[in-house]
C-alpha positions as CSV (number, residue, x, y, z in Angstrom):
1,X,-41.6,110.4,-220.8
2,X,-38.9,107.3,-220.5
3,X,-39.2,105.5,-217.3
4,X,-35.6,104.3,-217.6
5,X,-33.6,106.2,-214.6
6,X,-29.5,106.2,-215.5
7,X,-27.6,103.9,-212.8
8,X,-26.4,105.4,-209.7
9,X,-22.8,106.0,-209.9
10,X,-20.4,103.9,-208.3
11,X,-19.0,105.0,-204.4
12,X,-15.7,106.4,-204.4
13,X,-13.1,104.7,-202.3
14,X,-12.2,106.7,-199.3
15,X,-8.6,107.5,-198.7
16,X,-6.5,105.3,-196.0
17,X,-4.5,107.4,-193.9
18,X,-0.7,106.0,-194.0
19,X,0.9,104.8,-191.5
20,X,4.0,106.9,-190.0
21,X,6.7,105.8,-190.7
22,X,9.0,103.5,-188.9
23,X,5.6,102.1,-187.5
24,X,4.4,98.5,-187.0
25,X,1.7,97.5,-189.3
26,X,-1.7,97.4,-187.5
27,X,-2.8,94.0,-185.8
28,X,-5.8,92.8,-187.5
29,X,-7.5,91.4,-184.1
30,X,-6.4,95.2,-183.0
31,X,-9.3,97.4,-181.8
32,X,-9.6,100.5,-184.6
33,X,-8.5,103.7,-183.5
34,X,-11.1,106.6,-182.0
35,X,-12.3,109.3,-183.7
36,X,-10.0,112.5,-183.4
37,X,-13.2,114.4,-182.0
38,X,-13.7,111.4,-179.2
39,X,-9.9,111.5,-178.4
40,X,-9.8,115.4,-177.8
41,X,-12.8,115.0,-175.6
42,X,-11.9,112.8,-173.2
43,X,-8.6,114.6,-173.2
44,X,-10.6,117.8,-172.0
45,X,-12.6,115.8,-169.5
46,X,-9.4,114.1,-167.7
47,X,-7.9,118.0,-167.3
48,X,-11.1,119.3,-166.1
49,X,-11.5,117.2,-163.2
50,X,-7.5,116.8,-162.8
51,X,-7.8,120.7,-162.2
52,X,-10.8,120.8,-160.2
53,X,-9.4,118.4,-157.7
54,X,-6.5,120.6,-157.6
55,X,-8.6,123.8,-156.8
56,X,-10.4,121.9,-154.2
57,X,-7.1,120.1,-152.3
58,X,-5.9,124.5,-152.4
59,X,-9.0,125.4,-150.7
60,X,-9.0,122.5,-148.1
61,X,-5.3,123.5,-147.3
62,X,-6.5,127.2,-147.2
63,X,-9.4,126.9,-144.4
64,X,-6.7,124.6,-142.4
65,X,-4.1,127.6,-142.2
66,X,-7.1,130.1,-141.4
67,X,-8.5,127.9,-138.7
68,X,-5.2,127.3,-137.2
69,X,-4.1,131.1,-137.6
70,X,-7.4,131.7,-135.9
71,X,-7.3,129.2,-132.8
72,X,-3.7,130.5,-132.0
73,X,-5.4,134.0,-131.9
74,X,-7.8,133.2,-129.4
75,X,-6.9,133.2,-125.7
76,X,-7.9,130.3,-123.6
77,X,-9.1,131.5,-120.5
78,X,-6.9,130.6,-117.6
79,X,-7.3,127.4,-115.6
80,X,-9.6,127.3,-112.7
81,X,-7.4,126.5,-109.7
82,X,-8.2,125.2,-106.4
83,X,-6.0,126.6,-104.2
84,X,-6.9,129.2,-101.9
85,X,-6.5,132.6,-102.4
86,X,-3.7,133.9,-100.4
87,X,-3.5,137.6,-100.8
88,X,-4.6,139.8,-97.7
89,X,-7.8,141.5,-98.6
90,X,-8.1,144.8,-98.9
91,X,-10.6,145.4,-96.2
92,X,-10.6,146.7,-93.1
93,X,-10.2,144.3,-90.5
94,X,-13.3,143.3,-88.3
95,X,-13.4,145.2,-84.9
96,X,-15.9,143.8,-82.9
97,X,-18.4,145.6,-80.9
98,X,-17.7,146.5,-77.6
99,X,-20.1,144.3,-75.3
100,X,-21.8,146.2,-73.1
101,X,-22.7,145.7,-69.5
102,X,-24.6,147.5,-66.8
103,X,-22.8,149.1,-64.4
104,X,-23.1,148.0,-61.0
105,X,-24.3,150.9,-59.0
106,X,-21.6,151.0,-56.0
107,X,-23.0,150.4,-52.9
108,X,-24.5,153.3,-49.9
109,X,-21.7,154.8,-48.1
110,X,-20.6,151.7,-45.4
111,X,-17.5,149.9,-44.3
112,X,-16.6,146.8,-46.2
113,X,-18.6,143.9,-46.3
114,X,-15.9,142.2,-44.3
115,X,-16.2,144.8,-41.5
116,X,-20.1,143.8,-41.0
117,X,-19.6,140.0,-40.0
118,X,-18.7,138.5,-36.8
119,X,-17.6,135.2,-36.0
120,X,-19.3,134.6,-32.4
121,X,-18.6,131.4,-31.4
122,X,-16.4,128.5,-33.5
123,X,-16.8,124.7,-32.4
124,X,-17.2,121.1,-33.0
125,X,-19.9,119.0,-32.9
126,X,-19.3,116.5,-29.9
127,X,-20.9,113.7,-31.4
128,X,-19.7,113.4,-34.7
129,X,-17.3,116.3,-34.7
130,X,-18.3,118.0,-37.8
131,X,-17.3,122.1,-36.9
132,X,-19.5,124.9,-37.3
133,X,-19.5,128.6,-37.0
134,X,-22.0,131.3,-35.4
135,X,-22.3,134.1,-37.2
136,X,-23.5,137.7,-36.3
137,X,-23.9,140.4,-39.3
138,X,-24.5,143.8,-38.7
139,X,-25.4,145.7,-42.2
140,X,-23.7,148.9,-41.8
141,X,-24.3,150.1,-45.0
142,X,-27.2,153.3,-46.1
143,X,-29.4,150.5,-47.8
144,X,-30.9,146.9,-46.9
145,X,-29.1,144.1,-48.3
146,X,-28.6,140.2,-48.4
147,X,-25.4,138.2,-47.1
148,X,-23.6,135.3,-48.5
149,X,-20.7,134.7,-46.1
150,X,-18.0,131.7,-46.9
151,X,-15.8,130.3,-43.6
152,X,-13.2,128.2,-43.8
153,X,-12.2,125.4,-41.4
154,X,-8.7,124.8,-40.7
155,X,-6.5,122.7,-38.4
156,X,-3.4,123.8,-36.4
157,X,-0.9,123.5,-38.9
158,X,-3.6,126.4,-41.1
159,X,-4.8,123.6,-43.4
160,X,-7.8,123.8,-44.5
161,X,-10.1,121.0,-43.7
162,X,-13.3,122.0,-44.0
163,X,-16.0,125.2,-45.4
164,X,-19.3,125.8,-44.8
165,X,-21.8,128.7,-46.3
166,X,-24.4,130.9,-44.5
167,X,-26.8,133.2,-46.6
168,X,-29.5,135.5,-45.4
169,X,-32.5,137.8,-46.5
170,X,-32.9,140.9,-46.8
171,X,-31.5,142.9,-43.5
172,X,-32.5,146.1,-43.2
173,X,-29.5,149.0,-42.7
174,X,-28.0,149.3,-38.9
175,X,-30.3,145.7,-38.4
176,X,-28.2,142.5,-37.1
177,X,-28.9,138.7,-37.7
178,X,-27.2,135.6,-36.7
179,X,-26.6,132.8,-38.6
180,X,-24.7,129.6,-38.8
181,X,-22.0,128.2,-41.5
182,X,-22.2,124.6,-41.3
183,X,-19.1,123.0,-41.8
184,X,-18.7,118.8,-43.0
185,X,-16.8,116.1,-42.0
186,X,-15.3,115.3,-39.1
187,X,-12.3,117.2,-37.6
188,X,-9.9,117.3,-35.0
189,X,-10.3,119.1,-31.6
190,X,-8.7,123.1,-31.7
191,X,-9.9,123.9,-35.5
192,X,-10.7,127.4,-36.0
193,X,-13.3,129.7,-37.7
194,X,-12.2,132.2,-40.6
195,X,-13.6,134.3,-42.6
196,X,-13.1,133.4,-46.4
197,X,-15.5,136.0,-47.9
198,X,-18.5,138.1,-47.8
199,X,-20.7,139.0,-50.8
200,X,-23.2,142.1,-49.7
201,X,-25.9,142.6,-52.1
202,X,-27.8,146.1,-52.3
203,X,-31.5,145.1,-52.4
């Protein structure tokens, strides 16, 4: 066999596309054009995220409404307020409970208390002129009992210028004592003795 190989052929020159017409004639310092396939890509990529940004801004827009449709649903509970409640209540009003008290046995069958004190003698002490008065009690009542009798002290014109007190112990029914009401201060000659009031006590 030959070892001589035939020359390669020589490369084709590759067709220029024309420029359109009514065009300016490419700058030589001009960058070359893309690629068709690099043009149409980024063509795709600039709609892609143009549209999702539209989706998104829709769905942004769409939670707003809801939330807004969904706060005007909801009823705020009403304000706490600090007045006082003036209504009447429906209750029935409070009746308080009767108190109750012993009753006070009445005493034996007997005059008045009045009826069983007797003013025996009514004068004025002749050194210092406070008055007294002597007292006799007669308990005429069905059971023994204790006096407290009151006198009162009072000058011509009936005002009063003095009182005195007498008390005594247990007296036994149809039993008399004598005591003496003690009047204070001094007072003028002529004042009489009366009898204010008696409190029997049934023992």
């Amino acid at each position: 066999m030959s070892d001589y190989f035939p020359p390669p052929p020589p490369e084709q020159p590759q067709p220029e596309h024309p420029a359109p017409v009514g065009a300016s004639p490419p700058s030589p310092w001009a960058a070359p054009a893309a690629p068709p396939g690099k043009q149409r890509t980024g063509l795709i990529v600039t709609l892609a995220v143009g549209g999702g940004l539209v989706v998104a801004g829709a769905m942004v827009a769409l939670v707003h409404a809801l939330l807004d449709s969904v706060s005007d649903s909801i009823a705020l509970p009403p304000e706490r307020s600090d007045a006082p409640y003036s209504e009447p209540y429906d209750e029935e009003p409070y009746a308080e409970e009767p108190s109750y008290e012993e009753p006070v046995e009445p005493d034996a069958a007997g005059p008045p208390a009045e009826k069983d004190v007797t003013v025996t003698k009514c004068t004025r002490d002749s050194l210092i002129g406070w008055p007294h008065a002597d007292l006799r009690i007669v308990n005429r009542s069905g059971s023994p009992a204790a006096y407290i009798v009151s006198i009162t002290f009072v000058d011509a014109d009936g005002t009063v210028v003095s009182d005195g007190v007498a008390t005594t112990e247990e007296v036994a029914p149809g039993a008399s004592v004598e005591v003496r009401a003690q009047g204070s201060g001094e007072v003028a000659a002529g004042t009489e003795c009366r009898i204010a009031e008696v409190d029997r006590h049934a023992l």
